[in-house]
C-alpha positions in Angstrom: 193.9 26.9 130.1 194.3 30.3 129.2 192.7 30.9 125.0 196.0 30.7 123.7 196.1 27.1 125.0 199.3 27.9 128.3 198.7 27.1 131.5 196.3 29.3 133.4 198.9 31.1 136.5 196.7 31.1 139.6 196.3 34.4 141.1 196.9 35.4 144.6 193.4 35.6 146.7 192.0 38.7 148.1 193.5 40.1 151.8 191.0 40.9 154.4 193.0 43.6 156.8 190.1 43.0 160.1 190.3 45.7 163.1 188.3 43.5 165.5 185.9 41.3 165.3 187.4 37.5 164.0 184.9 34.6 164.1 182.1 37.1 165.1 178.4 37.7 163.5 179.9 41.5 162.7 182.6 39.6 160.3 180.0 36.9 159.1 179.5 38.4 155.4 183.2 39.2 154.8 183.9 35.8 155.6 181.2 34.4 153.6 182.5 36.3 150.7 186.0 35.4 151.5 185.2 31.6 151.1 183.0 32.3 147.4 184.4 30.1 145.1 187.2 28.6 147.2 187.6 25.8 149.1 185.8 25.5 152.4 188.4 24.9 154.8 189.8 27.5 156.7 193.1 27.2 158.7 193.0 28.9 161.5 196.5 30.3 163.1 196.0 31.3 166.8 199.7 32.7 166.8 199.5 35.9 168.4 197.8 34.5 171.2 200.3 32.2 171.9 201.6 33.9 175.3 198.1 34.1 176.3 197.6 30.0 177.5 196.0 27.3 176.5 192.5 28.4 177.6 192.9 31.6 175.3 194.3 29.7 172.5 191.1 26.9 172.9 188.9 29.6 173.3 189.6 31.0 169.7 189.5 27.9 168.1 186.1 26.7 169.1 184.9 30.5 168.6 186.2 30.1 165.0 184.6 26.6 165.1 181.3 27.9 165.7 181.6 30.6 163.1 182.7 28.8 160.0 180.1 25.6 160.9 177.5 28.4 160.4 178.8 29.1 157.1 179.3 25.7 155.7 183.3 25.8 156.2 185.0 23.4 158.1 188.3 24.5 160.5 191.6 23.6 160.1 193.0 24.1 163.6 197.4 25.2 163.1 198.7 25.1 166.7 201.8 27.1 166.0 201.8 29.2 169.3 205.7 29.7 169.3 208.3 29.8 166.7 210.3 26.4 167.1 206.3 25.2 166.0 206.6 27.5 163.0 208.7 24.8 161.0 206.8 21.7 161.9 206.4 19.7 158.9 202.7 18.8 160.1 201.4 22.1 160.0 202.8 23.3 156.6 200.7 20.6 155.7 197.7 21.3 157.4 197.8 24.6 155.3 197.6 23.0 152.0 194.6 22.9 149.8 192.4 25.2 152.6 190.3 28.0 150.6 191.1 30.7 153.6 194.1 31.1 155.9 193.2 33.5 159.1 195.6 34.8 161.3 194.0 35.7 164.7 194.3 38.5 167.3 196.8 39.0 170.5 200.2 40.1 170.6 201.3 41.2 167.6 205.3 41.3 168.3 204.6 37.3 169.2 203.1 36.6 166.1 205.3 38.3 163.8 208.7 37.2 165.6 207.3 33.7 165.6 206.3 33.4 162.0 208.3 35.3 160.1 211.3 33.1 157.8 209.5 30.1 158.5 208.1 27.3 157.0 204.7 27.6 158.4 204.9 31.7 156.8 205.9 30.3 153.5 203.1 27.7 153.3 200.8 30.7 154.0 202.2 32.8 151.7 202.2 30.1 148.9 198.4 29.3 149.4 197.6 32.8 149.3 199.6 33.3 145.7 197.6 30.2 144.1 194.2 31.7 145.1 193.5 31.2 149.1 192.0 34.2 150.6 193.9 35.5 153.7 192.8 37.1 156.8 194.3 38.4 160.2 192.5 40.1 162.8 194.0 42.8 165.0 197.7 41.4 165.7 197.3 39.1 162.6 196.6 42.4 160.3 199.5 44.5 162.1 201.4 41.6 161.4 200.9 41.3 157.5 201.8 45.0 157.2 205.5 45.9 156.8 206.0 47.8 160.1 204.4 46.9 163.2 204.1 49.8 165.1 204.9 50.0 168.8 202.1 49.0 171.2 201.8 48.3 175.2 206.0 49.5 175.3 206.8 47.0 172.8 209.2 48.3 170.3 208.9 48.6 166.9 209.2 46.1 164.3 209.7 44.9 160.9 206.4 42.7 159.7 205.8 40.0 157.5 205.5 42.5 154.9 202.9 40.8 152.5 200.9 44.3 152.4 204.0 46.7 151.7 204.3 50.8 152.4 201.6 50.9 155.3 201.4 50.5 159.1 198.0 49.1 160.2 196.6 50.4 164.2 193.4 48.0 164.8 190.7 48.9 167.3 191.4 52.6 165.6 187.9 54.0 167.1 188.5 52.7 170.5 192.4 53.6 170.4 191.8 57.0 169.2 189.4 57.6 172.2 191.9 56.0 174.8 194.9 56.7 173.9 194.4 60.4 171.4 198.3 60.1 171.4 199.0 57.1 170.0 198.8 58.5 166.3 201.0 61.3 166.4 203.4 58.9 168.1 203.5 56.8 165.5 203.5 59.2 162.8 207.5 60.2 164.1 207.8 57.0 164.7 207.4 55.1 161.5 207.8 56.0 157.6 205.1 54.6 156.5 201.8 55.0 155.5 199.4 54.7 158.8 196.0 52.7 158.2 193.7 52.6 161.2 190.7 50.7 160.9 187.8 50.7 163.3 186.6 47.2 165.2 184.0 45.1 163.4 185.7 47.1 160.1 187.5 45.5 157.5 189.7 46.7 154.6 189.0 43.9 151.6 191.2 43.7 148.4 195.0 44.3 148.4 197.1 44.5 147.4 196.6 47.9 145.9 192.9 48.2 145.5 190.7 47.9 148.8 187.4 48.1 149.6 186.0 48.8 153.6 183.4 46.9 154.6 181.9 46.7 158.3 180.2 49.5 160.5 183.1 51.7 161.1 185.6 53.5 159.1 189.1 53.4 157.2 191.4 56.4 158.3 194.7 56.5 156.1 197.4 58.9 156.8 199.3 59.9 153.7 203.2 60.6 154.3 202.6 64.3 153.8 200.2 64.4 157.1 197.3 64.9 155.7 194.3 62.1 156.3 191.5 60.7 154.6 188.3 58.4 156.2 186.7 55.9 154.5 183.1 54.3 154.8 181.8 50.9 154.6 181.4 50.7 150.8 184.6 53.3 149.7 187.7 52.3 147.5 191.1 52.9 149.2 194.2 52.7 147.0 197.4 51.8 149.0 200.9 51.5 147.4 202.0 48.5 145.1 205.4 48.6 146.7 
């Protein structure tokens, strides 16, 4: 109860925006802090690498398995690999009551297209607003942005647009050294702001306030071109809307 005796409203938990390294020691302490205070079950949503097989798909699981045993936290495995899954009464359930919801890395035009106007999005959506923390990794941070930007040919999209105003470009170190063109592409390509975060980086926070954490950087390109880089430790602001 709040002191003048209403109802406390829960607040929405904190976003973790991940550029590589899901269910890996790099991500431990994020993870850990994700979980403080909040229920220690996390559902796990292998979505993006639904096009990838079952082998893929199991692999993920058990890797998360193996992680969150390590940190006290039990899995909550949500098979939705496709989007005729994505209103399936059983996993809307399987979302409720977990203390962390963690969208996973693969294709992130599958994930998005799958999930978005769906039950199984809303469930996710509604856990986060009453206090779970939410996660996605790679595809499954693209995916939470409002635009997700055109990768591997695929075209451009709208996303689930939970974080709104930016583009995010995972793997951004490893990108940036393969493919030097991908940026400026995207930059004519998109109206957005552009947030590229390095592997085994995350941005932690949202949905204005941030803070990086991981061994690599934060590089946000502002709508008038110019860019700043951020450090484990920094405070990025974002927009509010």
């Amino acid at each position: 109860m709040a002191a003048d005796g209403a109802p406390r409203r829960a607040r929405p938990g904190p976003l973790a925006l991940v550029g590589s390294g899901e269910f890996l020691p790099a991500m431990r302490d994020t993870d850990r802090r994700l979980l403080e205070g909040r229920n220690r079950r996390v559902a796990v949503l292998p979505t993006a690498a639904g096009l990838e097989g079952d082998e893929r798909v199991r692999y993920w699981l058990d890797l998360a398995r193996r992680h969150y045993d390590d940190l006290g936290a039990d899995v909550v495995e949500v098979a939705v690999l496709q989007r005729d899954h994505a209103d399936v009464h059983e996993w809307v359930e399987a979302i409720e009551g977990v203390g962390l919801v963690y969208l996973s890395g693969g294709n992130p035009h599958h994930v998005t297209a799958a999930l978005t106007d769906t039950a199984v999005w809303r469930a996710v959506r509604a856990a986060w607003e009453s206090g779970a923390a939410l996660a996605g990794c790679s595809a499954g941070a693209m995916t939470l942005a409002q635009t997700v930007v055109s990768l591997r040919g695929a075209p451009q999209m709208a996303g689930l647009g939970l974080v709104p105003g930016i583009c995010v470009i995972p793997h951004f170190d490893a990108f940036a050294r393969r493919f030097p063109e991908l940026v400026d592409r995207t930059r004519t390509e998109v109206r957005e702001m552009i947030v590229g975060i390095d592997e085994d980086t995350a941005l932690v926070g949202g949905p204005q306030t941030w803070v990086v954490e991981g061994r690599g950087q934060v590089h946000v390109y502002q709508l008038d071109g110019s860019v700043q880089r951020f450090l484990a430790g920094a405070t990025v602001e974002l927009p509010a809307s």
